[in-house]
C-alpha positions as CSV (number, residue, x, y, z in Angstrom):
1,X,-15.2,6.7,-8.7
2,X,-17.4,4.1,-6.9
3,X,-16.7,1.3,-9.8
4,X,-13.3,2.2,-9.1
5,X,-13.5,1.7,-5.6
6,X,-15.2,-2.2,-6.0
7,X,-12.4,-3.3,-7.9
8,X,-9.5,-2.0,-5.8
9,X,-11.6,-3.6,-3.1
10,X,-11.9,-6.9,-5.0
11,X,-8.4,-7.0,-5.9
12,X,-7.8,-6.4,-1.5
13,X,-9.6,-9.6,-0.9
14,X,-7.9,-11.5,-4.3
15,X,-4.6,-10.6,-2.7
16,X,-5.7,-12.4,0.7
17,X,-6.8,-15.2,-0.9
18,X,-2.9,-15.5,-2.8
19,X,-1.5,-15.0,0.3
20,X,-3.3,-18.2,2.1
21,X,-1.7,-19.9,-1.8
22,X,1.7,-18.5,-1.1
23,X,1.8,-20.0,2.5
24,X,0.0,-22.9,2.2
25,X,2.4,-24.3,-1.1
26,X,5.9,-23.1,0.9
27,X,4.4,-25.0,4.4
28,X,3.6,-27.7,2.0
29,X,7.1,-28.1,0.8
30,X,8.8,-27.9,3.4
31,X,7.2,-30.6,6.0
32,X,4.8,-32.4,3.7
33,X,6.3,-33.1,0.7
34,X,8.5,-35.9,2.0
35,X,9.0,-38.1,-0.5
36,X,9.6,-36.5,-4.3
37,X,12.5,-36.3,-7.1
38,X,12.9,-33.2,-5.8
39,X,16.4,-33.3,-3.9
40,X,15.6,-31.7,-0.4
41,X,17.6,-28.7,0.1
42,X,15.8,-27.2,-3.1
43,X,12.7,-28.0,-1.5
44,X,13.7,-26.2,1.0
45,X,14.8,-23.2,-0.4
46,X,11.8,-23.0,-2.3
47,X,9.3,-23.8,0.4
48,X,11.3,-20.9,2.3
49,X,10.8,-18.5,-0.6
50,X,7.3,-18.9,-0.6
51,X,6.8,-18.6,2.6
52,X,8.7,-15.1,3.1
53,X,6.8,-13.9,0.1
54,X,4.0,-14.9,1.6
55,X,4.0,-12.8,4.7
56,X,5.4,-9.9,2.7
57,X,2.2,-10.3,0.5
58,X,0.3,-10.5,3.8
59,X,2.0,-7.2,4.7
60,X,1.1,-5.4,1.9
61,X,-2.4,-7.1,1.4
62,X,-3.0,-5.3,5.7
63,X,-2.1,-1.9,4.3
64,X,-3.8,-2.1,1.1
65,X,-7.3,-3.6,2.9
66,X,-6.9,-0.9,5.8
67,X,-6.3,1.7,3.1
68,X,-9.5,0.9,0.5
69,X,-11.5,-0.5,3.5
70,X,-11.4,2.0,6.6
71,X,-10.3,5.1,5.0
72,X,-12.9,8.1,4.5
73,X,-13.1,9.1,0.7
74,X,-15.7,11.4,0.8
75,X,-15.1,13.6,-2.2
């Protein structure tokens, strides 16, 4: 049960790290990237994309930490 634990907890703290991935490549596109072959508008939309997933994956990356982190499993 505790080797079980570790892992979820790992995979908590991998998810963080994706999330500052996620953000950082949709920021990236859309006020960095300036000068590409990539026509603007789909730079754009894909920078956006990213972005939104990133703050859902931040969402769910809160609740899983609180949940494997600061709950009591005393079993």
């Amino acid at each position: 049960m505790n080797e079980n634990k570790i892992l979820q907890q790992m995979t908590a703290i991998f998810s963080v790290f994706m999330v500052f991935f996620y953000l950082g490549v949709g920021f990236y596109m859309l006020f960095f990237l300036k000068f590409s072959t990539v026509q603007r508008p789909v730079l754009v939309i894909m920078g956006s994309t990213f972005i939104f997933y990133g703050v859902y994956r931040a969402f769910r990356a809160f609740v899983k930490i609180r949940e494997v982190f600061f709950t009591n499993d005393d079993k």
